[in-house]
C-alpha positions as CSV (number, residue, x, y, z in Angstrom):
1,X,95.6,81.7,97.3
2,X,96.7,82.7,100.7
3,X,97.3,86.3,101.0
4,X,99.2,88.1,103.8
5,X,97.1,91.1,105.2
6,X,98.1,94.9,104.0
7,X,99.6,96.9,106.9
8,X,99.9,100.8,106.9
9,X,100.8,102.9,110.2
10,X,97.3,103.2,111.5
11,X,95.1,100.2,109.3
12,X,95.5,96.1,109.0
13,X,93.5,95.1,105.5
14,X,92.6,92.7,103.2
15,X,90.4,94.6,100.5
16,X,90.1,92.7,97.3
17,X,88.8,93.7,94.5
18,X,87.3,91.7,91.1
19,X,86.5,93.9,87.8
20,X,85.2,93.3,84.9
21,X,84.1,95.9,82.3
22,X,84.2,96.2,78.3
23,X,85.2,98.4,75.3
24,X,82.9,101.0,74.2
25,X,80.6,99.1,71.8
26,X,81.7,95.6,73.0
27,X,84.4,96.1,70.4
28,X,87.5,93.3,70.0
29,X,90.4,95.1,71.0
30,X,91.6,93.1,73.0
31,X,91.9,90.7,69.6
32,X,95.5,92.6,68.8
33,X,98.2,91.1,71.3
34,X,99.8,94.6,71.3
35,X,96.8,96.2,72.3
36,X,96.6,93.2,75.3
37,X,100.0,93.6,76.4
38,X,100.0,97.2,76.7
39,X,96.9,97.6,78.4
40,X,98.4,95.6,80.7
41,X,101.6,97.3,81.4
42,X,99.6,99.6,81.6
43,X,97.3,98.6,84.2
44,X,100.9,97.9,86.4
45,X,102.2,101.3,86.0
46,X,98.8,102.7,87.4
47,X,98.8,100.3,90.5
48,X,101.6,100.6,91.1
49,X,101.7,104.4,91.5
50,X,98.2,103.9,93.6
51,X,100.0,101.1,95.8
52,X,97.6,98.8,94.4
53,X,98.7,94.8,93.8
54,X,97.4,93.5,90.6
55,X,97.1,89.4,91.5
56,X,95.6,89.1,88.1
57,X,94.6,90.2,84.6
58,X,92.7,88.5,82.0
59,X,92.0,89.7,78.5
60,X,89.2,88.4,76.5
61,X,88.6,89.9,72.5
62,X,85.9,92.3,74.4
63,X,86.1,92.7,78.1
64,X,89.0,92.2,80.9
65,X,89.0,91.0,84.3
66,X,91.2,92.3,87.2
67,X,91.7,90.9,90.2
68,X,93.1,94.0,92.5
69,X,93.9,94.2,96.3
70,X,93.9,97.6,97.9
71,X,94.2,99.8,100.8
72,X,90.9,100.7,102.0
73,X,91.9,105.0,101.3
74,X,90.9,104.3,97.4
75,X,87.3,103.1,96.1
76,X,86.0,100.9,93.7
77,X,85.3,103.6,91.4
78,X,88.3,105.6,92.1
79,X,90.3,102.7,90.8
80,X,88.1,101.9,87.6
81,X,88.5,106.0,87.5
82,X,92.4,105.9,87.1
83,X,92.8,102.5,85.1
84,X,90.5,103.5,82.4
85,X,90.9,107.3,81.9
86,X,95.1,106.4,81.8
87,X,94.9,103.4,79.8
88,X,92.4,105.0,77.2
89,X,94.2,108.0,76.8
90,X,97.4,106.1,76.3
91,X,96.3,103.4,74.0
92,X,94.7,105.7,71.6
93,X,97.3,108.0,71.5
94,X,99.8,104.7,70.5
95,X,97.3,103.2,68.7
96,X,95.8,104.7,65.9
97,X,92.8,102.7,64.6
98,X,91.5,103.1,68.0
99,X,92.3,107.0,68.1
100,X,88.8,108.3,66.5
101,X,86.9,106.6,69.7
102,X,85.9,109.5,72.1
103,X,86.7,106.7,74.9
104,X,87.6,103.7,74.9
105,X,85.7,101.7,77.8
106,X,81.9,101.9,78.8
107,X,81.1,103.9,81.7
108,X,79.8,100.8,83.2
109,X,81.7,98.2,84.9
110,X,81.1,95.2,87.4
111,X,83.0,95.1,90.9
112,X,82.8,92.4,93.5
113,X,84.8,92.3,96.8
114,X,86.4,88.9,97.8
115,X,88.6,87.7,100.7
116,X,89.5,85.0,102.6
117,X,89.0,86.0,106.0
118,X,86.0,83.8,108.0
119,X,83.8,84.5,110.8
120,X,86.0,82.0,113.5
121,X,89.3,84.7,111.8
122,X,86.8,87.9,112.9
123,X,85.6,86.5,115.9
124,X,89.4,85.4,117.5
125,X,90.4,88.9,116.4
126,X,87.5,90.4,118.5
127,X,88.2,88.2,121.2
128,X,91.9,89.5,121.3
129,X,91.4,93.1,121.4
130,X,88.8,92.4,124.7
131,X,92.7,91.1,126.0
132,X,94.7,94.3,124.6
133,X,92.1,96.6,126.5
């Protein structure tokens, strides 16, 4: 997957980010298609109002995956912050047999960063700034 690097007035980026994390109690929610679908919907709006790009979402019965690229401005855990305080409040508000959970996701979560920039990309980068200067 070749991705083009993230330009804003003052930064050049390529931050991606891969999420896992679960339902409170490791419960199936994810089981109902509706529930699925609208979590990920859900997880668009969300990005998309953070200027996050979702490359990817994958729903097991009890845990999801996202594969995220952001601007450096927002963390790890700011992200995780917004997905799951929107997406639980919404989804038990739309769907009731999940409404008497006081949350729905774990606290926890797992977050690894990938890219696909290598040390001959960092090092002709390096070299070209000694040029610009």
């Amino acid at each position: 997957m070749k991705q083009e690097y993230r330009r804003t007035k003052t930064i050049v980026s390529l931050i991606n980010y891969h999420f896992v994390f679960c339902p409170r109690y490791r419960r199936k929610i994810f089981s109902n298609p509706k529930v699925e679908q609208r979590f990920k919907e859900i997880v668009h709006e969300v990005c998309t109002e953070q200027k996050i790009e979702v490359l990817a979402i994958k729903c097991e019965k009890d845990h999801t995956h996202l594969f995220l690229n952001a601007l450096p401005q927002i963390s790890p855990s700011q992200i995780m912050a917004k997905i799951k305080g929107v997406s639980s409040r919404k989804i038990r508000q739309e769907f009731k047999h999940l409404n008497h959970m006081p949350s729905l996701w774990t606290r926890s979560f797992f977050v690894s960063t990938t890219g696909n920039v290598s040390s001959e990309t960092i090092k002709k980068y390096v070299e070209e700034q000694k040029k610009r200067g």
